[in-house]
C-alpha positions in Angstrom: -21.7 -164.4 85.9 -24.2 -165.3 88.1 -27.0 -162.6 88.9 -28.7 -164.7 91.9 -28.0 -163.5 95.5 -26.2 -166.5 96.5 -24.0 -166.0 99.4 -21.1 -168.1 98.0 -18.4 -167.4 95.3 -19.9 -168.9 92.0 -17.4 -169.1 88.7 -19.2 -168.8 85.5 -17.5 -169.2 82.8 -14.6 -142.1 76.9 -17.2 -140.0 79.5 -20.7 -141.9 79.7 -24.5 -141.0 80.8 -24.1 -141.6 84.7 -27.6 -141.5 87.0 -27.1 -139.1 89.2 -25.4 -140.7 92.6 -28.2 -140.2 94.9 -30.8 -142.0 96.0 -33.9 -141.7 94.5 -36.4 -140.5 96.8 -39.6 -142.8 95.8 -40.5 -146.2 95.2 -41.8 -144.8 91.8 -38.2 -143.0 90.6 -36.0 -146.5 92.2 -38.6 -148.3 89.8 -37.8 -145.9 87.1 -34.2 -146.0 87.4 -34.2 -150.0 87.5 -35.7 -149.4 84.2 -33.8 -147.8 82.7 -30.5 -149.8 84.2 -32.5 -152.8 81.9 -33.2 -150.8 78.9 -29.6 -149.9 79.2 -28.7 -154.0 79.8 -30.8 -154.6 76.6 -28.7 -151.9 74.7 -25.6 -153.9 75.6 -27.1 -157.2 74.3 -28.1 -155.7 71.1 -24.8 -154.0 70.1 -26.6 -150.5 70.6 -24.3 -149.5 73.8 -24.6 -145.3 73.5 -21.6 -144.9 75.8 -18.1 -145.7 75.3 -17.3 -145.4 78.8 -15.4 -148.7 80.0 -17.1 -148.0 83.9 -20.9 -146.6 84.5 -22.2 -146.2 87.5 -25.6 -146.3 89.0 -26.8 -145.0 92.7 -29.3 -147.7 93.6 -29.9 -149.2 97.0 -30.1 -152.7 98.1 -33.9 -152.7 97.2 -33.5 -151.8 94.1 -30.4 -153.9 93.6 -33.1 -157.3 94.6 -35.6 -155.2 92.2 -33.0 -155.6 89.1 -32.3 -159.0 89.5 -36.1 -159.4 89.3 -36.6 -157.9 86.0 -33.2 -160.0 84.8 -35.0 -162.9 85.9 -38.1 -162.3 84.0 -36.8 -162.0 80.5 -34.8 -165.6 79.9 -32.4 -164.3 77.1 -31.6 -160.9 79.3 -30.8 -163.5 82.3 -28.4 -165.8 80.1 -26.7 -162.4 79.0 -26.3 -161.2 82.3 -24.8 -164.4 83.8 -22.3 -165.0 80.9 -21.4 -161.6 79.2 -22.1 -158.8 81.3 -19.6 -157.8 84.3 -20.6 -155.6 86.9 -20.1 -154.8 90.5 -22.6 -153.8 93.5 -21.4 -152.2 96.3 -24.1 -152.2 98.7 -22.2 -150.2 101.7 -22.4 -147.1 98.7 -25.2 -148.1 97.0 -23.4 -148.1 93.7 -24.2 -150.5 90.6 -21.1 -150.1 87.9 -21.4 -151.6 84.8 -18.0 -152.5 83.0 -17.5 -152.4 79.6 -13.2 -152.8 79.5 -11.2 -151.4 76.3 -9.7 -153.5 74.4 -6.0 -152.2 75.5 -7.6 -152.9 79.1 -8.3 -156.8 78.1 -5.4 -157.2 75.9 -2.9 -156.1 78.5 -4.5 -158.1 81.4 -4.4 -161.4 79.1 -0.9 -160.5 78.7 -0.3 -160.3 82.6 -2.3 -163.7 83.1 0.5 -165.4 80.9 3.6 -163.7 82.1 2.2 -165.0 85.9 1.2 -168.3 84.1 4.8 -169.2 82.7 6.3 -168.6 85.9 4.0 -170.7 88.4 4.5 -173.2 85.4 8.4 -173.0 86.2 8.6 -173.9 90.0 9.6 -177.7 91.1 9.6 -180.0 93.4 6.7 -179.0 96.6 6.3 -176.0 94.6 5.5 -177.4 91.4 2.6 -179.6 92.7 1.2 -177.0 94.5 1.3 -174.2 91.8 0.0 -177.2 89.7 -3.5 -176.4 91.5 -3.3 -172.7 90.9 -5.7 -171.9 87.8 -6.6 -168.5 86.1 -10.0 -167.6 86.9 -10.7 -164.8 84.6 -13.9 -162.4 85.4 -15.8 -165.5 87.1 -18.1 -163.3 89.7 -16.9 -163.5 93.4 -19.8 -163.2 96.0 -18.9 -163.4 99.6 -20.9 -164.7 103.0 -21.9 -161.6 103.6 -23.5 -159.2 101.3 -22.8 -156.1 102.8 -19.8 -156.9 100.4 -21.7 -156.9 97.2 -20.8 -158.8 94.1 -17.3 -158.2 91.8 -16.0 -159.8 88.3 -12.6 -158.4 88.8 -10.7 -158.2 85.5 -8.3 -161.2 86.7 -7.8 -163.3 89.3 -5.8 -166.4 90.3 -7.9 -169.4 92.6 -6.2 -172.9 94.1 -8.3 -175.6 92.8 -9.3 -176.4 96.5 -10.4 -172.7 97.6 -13.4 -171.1 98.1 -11.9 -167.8 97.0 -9.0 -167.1 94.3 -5.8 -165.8 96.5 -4.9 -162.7 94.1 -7.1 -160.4 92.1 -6.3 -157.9 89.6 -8.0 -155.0 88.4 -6.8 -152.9 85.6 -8.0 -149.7 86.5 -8.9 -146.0 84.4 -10.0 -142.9 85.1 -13.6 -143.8 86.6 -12.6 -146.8 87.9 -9.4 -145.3 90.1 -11.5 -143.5 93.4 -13.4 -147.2 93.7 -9.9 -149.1 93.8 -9.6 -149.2 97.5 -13.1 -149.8 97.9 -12.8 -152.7 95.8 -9.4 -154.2 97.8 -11.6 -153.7 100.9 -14.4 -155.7 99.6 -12.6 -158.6 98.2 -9.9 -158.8 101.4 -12.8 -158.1 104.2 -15.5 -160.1 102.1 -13.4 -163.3 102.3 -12.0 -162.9 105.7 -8.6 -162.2 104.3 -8.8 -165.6 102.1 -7.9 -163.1 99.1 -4.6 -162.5 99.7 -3.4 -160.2 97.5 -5.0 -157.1 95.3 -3.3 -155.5 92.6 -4.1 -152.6 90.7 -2.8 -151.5 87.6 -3.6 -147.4 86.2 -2.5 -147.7 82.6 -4.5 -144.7 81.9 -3.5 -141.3 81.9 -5.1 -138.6 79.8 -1.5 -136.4 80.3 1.0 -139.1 79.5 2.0 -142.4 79.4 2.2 -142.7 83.2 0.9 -146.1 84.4 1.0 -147.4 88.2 0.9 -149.9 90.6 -1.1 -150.7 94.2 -1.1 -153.7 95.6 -3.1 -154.5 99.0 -2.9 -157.2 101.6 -4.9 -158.5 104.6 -3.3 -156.8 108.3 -5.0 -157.5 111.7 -4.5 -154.2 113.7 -5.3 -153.2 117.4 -8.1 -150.5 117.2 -8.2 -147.9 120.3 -10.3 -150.1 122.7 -7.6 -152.7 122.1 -9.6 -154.8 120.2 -8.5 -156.8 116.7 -9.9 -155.8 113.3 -9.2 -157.0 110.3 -8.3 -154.2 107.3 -6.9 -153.7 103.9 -3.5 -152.4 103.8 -1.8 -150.8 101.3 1.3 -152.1 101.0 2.3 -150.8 97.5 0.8 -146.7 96.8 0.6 -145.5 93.1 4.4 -146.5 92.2 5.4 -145.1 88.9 6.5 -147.8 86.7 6.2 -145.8 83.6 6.6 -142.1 83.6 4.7 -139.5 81.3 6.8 -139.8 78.6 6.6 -143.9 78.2 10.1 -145.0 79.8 10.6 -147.3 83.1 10.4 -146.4 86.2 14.7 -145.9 87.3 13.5 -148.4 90.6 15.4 -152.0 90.6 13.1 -152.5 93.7 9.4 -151.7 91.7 7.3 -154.0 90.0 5.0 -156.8 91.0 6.0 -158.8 93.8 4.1 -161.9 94.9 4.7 -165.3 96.8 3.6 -168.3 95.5 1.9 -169.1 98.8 -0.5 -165.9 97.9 -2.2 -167.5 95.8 -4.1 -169.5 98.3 -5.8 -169.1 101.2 -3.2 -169.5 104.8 -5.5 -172.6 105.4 -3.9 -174.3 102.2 -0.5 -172.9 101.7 0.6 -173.9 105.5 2.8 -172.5 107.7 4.7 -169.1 107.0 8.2 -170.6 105.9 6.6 -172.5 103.0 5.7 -172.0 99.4 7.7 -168.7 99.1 8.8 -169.0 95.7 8.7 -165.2 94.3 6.9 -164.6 90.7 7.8 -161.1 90.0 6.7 -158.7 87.3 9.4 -156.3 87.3 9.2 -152.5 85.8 10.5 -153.3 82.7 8.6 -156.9 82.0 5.3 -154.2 83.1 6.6 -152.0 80.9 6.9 -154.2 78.2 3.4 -156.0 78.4 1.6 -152.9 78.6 3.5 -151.6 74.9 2.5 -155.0 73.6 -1.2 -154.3 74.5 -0.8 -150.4 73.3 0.5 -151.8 69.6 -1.8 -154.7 69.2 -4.7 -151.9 70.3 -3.1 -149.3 67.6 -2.7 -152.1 64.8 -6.1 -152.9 64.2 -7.7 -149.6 65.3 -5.2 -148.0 62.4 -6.2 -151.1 60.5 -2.8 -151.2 59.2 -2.4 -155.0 60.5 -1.4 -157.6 58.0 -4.6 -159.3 56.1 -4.7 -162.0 52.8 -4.3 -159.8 49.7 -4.7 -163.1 47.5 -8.4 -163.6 47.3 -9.3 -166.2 44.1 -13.3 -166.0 44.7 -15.7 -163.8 42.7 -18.4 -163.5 45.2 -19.4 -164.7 49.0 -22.1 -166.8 50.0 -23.4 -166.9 53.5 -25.5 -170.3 54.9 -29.0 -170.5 53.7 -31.5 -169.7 56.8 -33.1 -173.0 58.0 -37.0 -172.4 58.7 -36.6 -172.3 62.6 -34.3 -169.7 62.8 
């Protein structure tokens, strides 16, 4: 993840201590806070992270945002660790830095989302199969846009042709913290790109009163605003379905579930006209179901440590590699 200011995408390969979201009202107290945002940082490297929350957020303004990066820059092995392990988001039109640190039900059940989507673009032929050929898994690569009122993002998945600028769909996995900055995030990555990111999906697997999980999805619309010009918005086209209720079972809906296009998953400019490359690749409630109990009983295996592990062990003691003098 790259922490310059670039103007262009780059790909590179529970409650928490929160800053108060105001900004602070000196030079001396910004200073103090970007501080503490890289003593945090440092934490994270070394393994000492104090929170457990999966999403920490930070008020700090665009000066202080250029400040950060400056102190990152400064200490080498900080900057490698903030380009290639850390994930964050800055949203400059809220002056919000959020840290993520995901769960591992959170990553387990995205990987397992990323493969159900990559079996199916894997299945199309003819036309379809050469172009779905081009269509690689980006992961949390960092997405920066042309203009920075639009901040930086390593969404939790996303989907990019091999020829565009921008991936087509992104998905975020969304929990408690994260849910109020979902819409936010859909208008940053749809507006940021100039509707180049097709498709935004969110997925709330987190309830603290049940099982519930949903799903949002948001897509680029051009509407007429009241002096009759054309603006360009997120629309929701998909609000908070239920596709598991509180007590773990399917949504009843035949019509629910993810719904994509193959042609999504590219900019307009590359999938042609309209009538083209509208192959569906559907997640249906059960199949989201299902993916999200996989996740929930890997998660609950090992954190139960009740997985399976070698009781045959014919060695009296272990040796670790001798230390060479450099290291």
């Amino acid at each position: 993840m790259s922490i310059h200011s670039h103007s262009r995408q780059h790909t590179t390969p529970p409650e928490s201590f929160t800053p108060p979201l105001t900004p602070p009202p000196t030079d001396e107290k910004g200073l103090s806070l970007v501080s503490r945002i890289v003593e945090d940082i440092k934490n994270r490297q070394d393994g000492r992270n104090l929170t457990t929350s999966p999403w920490d957020v930070y008020s700090l303004d665009p000066r202080g945002y250029q400040e950060l990066q400056h102190e990152l820059e400064r200490d080498e092995s900080l900057r490698g660790f903030a380009q290639h392990k850390l994930r964050y988001d800055y949203f400059p039109s809220t002056s919000r830095l959020v840290i993520r640190m995901p769960t591992n039900l959170h990553k387990i059940f995205i990987i397992r989302i990323v493969e159900e989507i990559q079996v199916q673009l894997e299945s199309f032929q003819d036309t379809s199969a050469e172009f779905a050929k081009e269509i690689m898994s980006g992961g949390s690569a960092s997405i920066k846009f042309t203009d920075e009122e639009y901040g930086k993002h390593d969404p939790d998945a996303q989907f990019r042709h091999s020829k565009a600028q921008f991936p087509g769909v992104v998905i975020e996995v969304s929990y408690s913290q994260k849910r109020k900055d979902l819409e936010r995030l859909a208008d940053d990555y749809i507006l940021g790109s100039d509707s180049d990111i097709r498709v935004v999906v969110g997925l709330d697997i987190e309830c603290k009163t049940g099982k519930k999980a949903t799903l949002s999805v948001w897509r680029p619309n051009i509407i007429t605003n009241e002096t009759q010009e054309k603006e360009l918005v997120a629309q929701s086209v998909v609000a908070n379905q239920v596709f598991r209720d509180t007590n773990g079972n399917p949504s009843p809906s035949r019509a629910g579930g993810l719904r994509l296009r193959l042609r999504d998953f590219a900019t307009e400019a590359l999938a042609g006209a309209d009538v083209q490359l509208r192959d569906p690749i559907i997640l249906p409630v059960n199949k989201l179901c299902s993916l999200l109990e996989q996740a929930e009983d890997a998660v609950s295996i090992v954190g139960q440590q009740t997985g399976v592990i070698t009781t045959y062990k014919p060695w009296i003691r272990k040796r670790r590699r001798e230390s060479s003098p450099l290291e």
